[in-house]
C-alpha positions in Angstrom: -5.6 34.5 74.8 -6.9 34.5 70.9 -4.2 34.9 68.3 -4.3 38.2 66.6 -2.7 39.9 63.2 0.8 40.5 64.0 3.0 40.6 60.6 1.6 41.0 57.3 4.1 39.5 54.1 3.9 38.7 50.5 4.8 35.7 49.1 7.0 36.3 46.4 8.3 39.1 47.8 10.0 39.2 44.5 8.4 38.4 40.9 9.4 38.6 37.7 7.1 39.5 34.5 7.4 38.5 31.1 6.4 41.0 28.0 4.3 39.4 25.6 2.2 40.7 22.5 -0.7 37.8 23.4 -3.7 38.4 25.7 -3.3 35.3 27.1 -1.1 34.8 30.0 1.2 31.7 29.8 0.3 28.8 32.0 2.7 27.4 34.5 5.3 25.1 34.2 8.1 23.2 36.4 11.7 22.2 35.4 12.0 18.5 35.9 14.2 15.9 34.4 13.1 14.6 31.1 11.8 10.3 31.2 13.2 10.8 27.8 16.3 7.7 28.6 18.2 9.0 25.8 18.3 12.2 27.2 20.9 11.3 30.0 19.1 13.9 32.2 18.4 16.6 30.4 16.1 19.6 32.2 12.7 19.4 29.8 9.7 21.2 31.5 5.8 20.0 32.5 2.6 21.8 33.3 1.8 22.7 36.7 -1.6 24.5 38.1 -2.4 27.6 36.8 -5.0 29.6 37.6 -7.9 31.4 35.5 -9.1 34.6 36.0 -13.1 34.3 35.6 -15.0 37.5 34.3 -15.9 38.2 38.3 -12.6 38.0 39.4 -12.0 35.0 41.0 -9.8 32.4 40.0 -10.6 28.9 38.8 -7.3 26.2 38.8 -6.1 24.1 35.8 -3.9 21.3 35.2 -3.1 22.4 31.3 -2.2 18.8 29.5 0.6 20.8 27.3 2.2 24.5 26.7 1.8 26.4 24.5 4.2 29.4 24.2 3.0 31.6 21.6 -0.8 32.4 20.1 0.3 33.0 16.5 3.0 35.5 16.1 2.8 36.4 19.9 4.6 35.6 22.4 2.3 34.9 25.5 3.3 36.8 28.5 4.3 35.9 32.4 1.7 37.3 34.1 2.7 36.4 38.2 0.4 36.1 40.9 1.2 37.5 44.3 -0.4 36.1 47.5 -0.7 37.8 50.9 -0.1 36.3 54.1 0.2 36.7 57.6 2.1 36.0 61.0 -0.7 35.5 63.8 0.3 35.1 67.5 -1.0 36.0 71.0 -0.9 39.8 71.7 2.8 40.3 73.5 3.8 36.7 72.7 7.4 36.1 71.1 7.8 36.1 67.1 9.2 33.0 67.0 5.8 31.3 68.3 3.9 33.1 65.3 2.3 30.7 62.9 1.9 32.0 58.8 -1.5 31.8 57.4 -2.8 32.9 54.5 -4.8 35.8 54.7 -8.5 35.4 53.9 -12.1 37.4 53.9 -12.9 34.9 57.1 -9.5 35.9 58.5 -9.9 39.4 58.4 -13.5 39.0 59.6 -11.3 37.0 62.7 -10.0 40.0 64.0 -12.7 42.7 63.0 -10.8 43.9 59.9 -12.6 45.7 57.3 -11.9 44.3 54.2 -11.8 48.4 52.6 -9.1 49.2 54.8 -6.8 46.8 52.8 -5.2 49.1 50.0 -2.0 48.3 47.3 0.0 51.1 46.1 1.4 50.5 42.7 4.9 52.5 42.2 6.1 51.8 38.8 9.0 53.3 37.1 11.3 52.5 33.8 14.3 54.6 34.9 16.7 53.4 32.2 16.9 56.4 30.1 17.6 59.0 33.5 20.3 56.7 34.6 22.1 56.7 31.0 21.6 60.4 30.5 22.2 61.3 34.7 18.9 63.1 34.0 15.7 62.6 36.2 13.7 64.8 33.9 13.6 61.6 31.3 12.1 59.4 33.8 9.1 58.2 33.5 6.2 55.9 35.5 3.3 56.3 37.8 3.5 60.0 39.4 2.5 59.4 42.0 1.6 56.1 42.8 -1.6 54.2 41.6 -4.1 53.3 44.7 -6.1 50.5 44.7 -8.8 49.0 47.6 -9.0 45.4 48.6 -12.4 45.1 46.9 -11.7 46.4 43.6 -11.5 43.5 41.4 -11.5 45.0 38.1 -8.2 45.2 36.3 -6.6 49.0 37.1 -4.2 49.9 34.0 -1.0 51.6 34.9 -0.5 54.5 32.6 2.8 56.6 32.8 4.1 59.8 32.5 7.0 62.3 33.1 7.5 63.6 36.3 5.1 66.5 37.6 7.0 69.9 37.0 8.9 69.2 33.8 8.5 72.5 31.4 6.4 70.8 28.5 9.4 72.0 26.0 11.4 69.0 27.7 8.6 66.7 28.9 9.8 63.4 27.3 6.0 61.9 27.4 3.3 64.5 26.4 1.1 65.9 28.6 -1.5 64.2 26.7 -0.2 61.0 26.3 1.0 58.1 27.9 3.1 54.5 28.3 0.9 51.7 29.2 3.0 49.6 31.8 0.8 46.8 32.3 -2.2 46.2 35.1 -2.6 44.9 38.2 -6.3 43.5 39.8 -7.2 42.1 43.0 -8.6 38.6 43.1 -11.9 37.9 44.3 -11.9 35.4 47.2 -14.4 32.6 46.7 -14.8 29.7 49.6 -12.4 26.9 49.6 -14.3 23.5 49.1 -13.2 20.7 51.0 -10.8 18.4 50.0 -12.2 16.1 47.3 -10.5 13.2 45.7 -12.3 14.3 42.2 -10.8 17.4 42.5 -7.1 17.1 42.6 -6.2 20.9 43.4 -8.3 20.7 46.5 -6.4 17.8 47.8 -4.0 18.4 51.4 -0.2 18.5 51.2 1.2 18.6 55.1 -2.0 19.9 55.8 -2.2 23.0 53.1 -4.4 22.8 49.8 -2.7 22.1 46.9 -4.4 25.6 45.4 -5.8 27.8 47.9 -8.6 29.7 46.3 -10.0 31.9 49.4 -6.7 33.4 50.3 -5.9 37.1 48.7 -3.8 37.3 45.9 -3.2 40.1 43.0 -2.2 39.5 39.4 0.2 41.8 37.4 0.1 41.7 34.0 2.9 43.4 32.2 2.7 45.5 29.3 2.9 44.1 25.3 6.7 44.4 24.9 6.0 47.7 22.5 8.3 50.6 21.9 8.0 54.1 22.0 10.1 57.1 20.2 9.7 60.6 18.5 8.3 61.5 15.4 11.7 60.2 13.2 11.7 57.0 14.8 9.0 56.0 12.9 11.1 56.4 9.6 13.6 53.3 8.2 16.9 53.3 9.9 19.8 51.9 7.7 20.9 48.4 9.5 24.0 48.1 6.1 24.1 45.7 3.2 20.9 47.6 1.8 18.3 47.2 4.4 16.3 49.1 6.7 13.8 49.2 9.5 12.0 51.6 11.2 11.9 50.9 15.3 8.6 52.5 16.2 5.7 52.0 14.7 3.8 55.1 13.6 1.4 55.4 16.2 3.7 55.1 18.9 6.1 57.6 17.9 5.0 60.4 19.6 7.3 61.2 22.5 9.2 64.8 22.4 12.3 64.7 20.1 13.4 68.3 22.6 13.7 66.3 25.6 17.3 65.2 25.9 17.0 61.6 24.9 16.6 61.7 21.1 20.4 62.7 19.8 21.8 62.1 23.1 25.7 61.3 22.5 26.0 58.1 24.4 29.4 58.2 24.1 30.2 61.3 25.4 28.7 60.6 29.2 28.4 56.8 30.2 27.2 57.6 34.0 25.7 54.1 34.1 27.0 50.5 32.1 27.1 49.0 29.9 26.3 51.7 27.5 26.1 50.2 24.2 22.5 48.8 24.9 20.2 52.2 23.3 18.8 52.0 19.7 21.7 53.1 17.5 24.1 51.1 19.0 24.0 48.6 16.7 23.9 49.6 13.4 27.4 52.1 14.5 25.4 55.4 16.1 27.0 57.0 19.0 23.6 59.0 19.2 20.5 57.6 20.4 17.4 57.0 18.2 15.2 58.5 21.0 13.7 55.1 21.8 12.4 53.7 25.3 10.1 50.4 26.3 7.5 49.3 27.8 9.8 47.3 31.2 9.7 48.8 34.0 10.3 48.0 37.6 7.3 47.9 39.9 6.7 48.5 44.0 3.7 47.1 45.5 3.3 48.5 48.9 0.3 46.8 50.6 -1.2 48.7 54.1 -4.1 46.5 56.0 -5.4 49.1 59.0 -6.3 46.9 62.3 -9.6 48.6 64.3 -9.4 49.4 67.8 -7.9 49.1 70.4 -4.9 48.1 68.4 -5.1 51.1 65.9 -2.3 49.8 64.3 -1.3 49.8 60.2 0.1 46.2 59.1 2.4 46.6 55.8 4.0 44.1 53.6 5.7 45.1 49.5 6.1 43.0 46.5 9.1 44.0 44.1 8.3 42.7 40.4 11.0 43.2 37.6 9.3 43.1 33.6 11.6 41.6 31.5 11.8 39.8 28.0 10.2 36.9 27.7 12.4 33.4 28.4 13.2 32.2 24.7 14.8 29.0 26.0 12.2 27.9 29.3 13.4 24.2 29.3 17.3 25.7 29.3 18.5 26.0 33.0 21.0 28.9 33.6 24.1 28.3 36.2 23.5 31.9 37.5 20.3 33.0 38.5 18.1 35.5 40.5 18.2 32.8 43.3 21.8 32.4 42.9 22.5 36.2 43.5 20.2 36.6 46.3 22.0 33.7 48.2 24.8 35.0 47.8 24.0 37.9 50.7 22.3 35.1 53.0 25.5 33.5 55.4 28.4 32.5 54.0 30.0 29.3 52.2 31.8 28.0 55.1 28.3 28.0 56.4 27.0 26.1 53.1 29.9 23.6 53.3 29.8 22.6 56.8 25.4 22.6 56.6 26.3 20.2 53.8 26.7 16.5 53.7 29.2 14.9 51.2 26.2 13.4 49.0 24.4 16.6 49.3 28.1 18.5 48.1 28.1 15.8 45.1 24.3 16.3 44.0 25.2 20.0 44.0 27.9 20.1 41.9 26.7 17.9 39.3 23.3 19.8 39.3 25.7 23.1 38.3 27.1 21.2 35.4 24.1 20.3 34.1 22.9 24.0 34.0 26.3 25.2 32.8 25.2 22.6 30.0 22.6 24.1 29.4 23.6 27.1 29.2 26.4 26.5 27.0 23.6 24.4 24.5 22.0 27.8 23.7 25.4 29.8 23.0 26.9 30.6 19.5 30.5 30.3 20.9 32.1 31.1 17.5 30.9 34.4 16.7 31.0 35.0 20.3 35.0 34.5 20.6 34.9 36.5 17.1 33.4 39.3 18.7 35.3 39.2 22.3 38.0 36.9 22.3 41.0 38.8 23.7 44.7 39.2 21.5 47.0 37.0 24.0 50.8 38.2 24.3 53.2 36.8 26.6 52.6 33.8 28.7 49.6 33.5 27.4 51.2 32.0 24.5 52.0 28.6 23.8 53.2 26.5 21.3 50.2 25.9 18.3 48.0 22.8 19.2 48.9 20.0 16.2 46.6 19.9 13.5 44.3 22.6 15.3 42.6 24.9 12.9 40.5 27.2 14.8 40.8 30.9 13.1 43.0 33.6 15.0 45.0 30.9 16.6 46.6 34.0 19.2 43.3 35.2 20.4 42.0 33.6 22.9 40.1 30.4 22.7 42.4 30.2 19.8 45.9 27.1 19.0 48.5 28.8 20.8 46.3 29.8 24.1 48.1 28.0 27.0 44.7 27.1 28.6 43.3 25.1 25.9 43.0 21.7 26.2 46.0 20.2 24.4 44.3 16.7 23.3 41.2 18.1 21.1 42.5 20.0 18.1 39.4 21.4 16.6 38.8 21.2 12.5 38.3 24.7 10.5 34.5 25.6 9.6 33.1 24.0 6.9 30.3 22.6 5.4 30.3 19.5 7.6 31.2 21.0 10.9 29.7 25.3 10.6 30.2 25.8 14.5 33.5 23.9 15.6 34.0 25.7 19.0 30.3 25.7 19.9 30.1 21.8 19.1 33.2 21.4 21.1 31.8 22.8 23.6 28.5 21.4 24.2 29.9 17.9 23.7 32.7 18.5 27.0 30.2 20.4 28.9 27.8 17.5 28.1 30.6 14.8 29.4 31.1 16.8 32.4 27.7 17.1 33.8 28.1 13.7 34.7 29.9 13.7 38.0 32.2 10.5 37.8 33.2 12.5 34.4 33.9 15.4 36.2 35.3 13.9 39.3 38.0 11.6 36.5 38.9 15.0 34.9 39.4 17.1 37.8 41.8 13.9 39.2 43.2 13.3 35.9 44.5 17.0 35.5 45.1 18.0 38.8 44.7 22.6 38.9 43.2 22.8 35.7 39.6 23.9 36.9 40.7 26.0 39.3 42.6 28.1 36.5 39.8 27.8 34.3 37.2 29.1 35.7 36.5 32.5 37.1 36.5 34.0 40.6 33.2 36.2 41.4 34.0 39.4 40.0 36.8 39.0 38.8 38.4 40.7 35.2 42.3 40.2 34.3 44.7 41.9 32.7 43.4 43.1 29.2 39.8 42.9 29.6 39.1 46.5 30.6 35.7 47.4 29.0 35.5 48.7 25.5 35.1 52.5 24.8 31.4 52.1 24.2 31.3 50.8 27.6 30.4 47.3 26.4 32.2 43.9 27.9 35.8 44.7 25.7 37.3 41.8 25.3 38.3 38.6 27.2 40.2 35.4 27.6 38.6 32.0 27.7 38.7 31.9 31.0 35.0 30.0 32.1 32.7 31.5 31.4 34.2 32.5 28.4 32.8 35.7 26.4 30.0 36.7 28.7 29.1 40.0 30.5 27.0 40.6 33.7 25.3 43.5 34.0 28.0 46.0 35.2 29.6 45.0 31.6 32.6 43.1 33.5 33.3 39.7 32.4 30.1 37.4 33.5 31.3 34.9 36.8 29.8 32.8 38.9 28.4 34.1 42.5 30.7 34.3 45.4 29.0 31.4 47.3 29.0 29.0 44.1 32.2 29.7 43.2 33.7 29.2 47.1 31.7 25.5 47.6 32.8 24.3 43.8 36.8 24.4 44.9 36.0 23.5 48.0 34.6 20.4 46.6 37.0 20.3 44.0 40.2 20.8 46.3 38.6 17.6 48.6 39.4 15.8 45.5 42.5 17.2 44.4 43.8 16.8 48.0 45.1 13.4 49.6 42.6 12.5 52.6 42.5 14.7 55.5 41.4 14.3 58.7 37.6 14.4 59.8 36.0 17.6 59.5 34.2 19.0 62.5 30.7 18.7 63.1 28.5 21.1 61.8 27.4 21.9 65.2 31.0 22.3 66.3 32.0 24.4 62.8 29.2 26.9 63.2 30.3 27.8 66.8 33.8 27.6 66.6 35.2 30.2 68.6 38.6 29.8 65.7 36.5 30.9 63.0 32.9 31.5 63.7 30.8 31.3 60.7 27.5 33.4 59.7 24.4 31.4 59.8 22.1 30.9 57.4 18.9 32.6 57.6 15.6 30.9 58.3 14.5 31.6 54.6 17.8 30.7 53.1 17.8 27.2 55.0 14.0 26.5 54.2 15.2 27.7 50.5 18.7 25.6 50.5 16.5 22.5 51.5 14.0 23.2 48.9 16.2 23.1 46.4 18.5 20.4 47.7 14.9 18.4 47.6 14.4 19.0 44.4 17.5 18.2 43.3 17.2 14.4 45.3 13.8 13.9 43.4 15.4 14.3 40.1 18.3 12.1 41.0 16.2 9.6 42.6 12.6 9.7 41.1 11.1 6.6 41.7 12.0 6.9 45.5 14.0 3.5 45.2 
């Protein structure tokens, strides 16, 4: 019996944009580990295919020979491509015998599929301000939802608005005006050529081209990074010391100053956190300026309508989040998108036991190094100046000898028990401006190596386990701040950093479980062998949660990766 359409799917089924002033997109690049050898292994990043929209629509791939981040003044933005695909199988047959393919114009043709009957719905929405306020009047997006055929392959802009029924004396966004959001177009399909060894991108990898240029994909462009207010937000605001700036420029200030978001007392009402985040904030207003972006969060809902006899509709959504652009693309951070998402797929007595002690090794060190990196790109000493908590109590401890660091009972400071006795730190100066940060990256940079962490966790026996953070967790003292910002916090790692909620920033459940796990192997005298993973997934003692299919193909992927930067010569 012939295979037919079963499943339709995206693939990301999650993107994220990047604002950017330049009308060219950024190309694409991978993280790999620089052949710099005085780097000791430092994350530096390469080109990888990118692909060119032509003026018909299709796409032509590139191999770009460097980057280029910026055209001028402007940034270039992240412009990500989203590709359809499809689970085909015999009518009846079991899901599990379904094979993936891209979808294609010879595909569709396949199984009597008219190419019009594909159609994208683009929901997009910036909902920032309505949260903040707890007012749905001051949304504002795509009411209702932009649709767009299969065979449309001319950019479609996506212009929003307030919602339909909002009295015009409170309609944030004039009737007669709009926020651009970005655009999305359909790619045209063009033939795929057959594997040529003059044309690299065409060549097979386990069977599948290395760019697939026939398959169906859509581009979404994100809008310029821009900013919108009323009338007065176009006049200089007083940042202190003398100067001023005005936020909006002229012709973009002309949403309503009536409509509940210009004056707003953000202080009053703080339905959603952290709250100190509105124009205002920063320069000591407890009012807002009035101002929104350009971000917004956007819902592609695809529909692809099957003929008859199967009459049935096929649907598959895209979720893409517009954000600022990445100022730091070669810097790796320890807690990511990725991170957060694996956190809800199984559990880490799943990881651990799925794990092999070489694989548990390569995973730790690869966190240091992006806790590295991370730290590389932080001002520590205005950060602790900022949010470093006043210790009392046992939180005290005798001044570190010769230690000069300012404020020595605030945290991070001489007399906080959890600093690290044997490096007293000089004042600032002229020789040494950022003590703390330098500290800092030079330790972080010892401990990425994994011998250097494996002596220190041995050597001091309890100390990383009271160092760093559990997910989620916030101690004594470090309630959030009256303007609903992250307050203020011990040194506890990582130190003076919020997540989103505006609670101290940790690492995710999952990472945080199979780091003392590894850690407590170390600090522990040898125990007997563990079970096998067979045997410690089907325990009836403790049965664990699988992984998924998608979270194993995704743990090997990056367990992969992680091999070919340890080992890139394959010897």
């Amino acid at each position: 019996m012939a295979e037919t359409l079963q499943r339709l799917f995206t693939n990301p089924p999650i993107a994220v944009a990047r604002l950017g002033g330049s009308t060219t997109p950024q190309n694409s690049y991978k993280w790999v580990e620089s052949p710099n050898p005085r780097s000791n292994g430092e994350t530096t990043i390469e080109p990888d295919w990118s692909l060119v929209v032509q003026s018909d629509g299709t796409v032509e791939p590139v191999m770009p020979t460097s980057l280029a981040f910026r055209d001028g003044a402007l940034i270039r933005p992240v412009c990500p491509f989203i590709e359809l695909w499809a689970s085909v199988g015999e009518p009846g047959s079991d899901p599990s015998t379904w094979r993936e393919v891209p979808v294609t114009p010879d595909l569709l043709t396949k199984n009597l599929v008219n190419p019009n009957s594909l159609v994208i719905k683009i929901d997009a929405k910036n909902l920032k301000v309505s949260r903040r306020t707890g007012n749905d009047e001051l949304r504002f997006g795509t009411f209702p939802p932009i649709e767009v055929r299969g065979d449309n392959h001319t950019p479609v802009q996506i212009l929003a608005g307030s919602p339909p029924g909002v009295p015009a004396s409170r309609r944030m966004i004039p009737a007669n005006q709009n926020i651009p959001l970005g655009s999305l177009q359909v790619m045209k399909s063009r033939p795929q050529p057959a594997p040529d060894p003059t044309t690299p991108w065409t060549q097979l990898v386990d069977g599948i081209p290395t760019v697939n240029v026939e398959l169906i994909r859509f581009r979404f462009t994100p809008a310029r990074g821009h900013f919108y207010g009323p009338p007065n937000s176009a006049q200089p605001q007083p940042l202190g010391g003398g100067v001023s700036f005005a936020p909006v420029e002229s012709t973009r200030a002309f949403l309503n100053a009536n409509a509940g978001w210009a004056g707003f007392n953000a202080l009053s009402t703080v339905p959603d956190a952290p709250a100190d985040t509105y124009d205002g904030a920063d320069i000591g207003q407890n009012r807002s300026l009035g101002v929104v972006d350009d971000t917004c969060e956007v819902r592609l809902d695809i529909s692809l309508t099957l003929p008859a006899p199967i009459n049935k509709v096929l649907t598959a959504s895209t979720a893409i989040f517009v954000s600022p652009p990445d100022f730091a693309p070669d810097r790796r951070p320890f807690l990511s998108l990725a991170d957060e998402l694996n956190d809800r797929a199984g559990d880490s007595a799943s990881r651990t036991a799925l794990m092999s002690a070489a694989e548990r090794d390569a995973w730790v060190e690869d966190l240091f190094e992006r806790i590295y990196e991370t730290v590389s790109l932080l001002n520590l000493d205005f950060w602790r100046s900022q949010k470093a908590i006043r210790l009392t109590g046992n939180r005290l401890t005798t001044p570190i000898p010769g230690d000069q660091t300012s404020a020595p009972t605030s945290a991070m400071g001489s007399r906080d028990a959890l600093r690290n006795r044997s490096f007293a730190l000089p004042a600032a100066g002229q020789d040494t401006k950022l003590p703390l940060s330098e500290h800092a990256r030079f330790r972080h940079r010892q401990l990425s190596d994994l011998q250097a962490l494996r002596d220190f966790i041995s050597q001091n026996p309890g100390r990383l386990t009271a160092l760093v953070r559990r997910s989620f967790e916030a101690e004594r003292g470090e309630e959030s701040s009256g303007n609903g910002g992250i307050g203020s916090t011990t040194m506890r790692m990582p130190p003076f950093m919020r997540n989103s909620n505006a609670g101290p920033l940790t690492l995710a459940g999952w990472q945080y479980d199979l780091l003392m796990a590894w850690v407590n192997a170390i600090e522990a005298p040898p125990a007997p062998a563990p079970p096998s993973p067979a045997a410690a997934l089907t325990g009836a003692a403790a049965p664990l949660k699988p992984l998924s299919e998608a979270a194993t193909r995704r743990r090997a992927q990056v367990l992969a990766r992680i091999a070919r930067t340890r080992n890139p010569g394959g010897g």
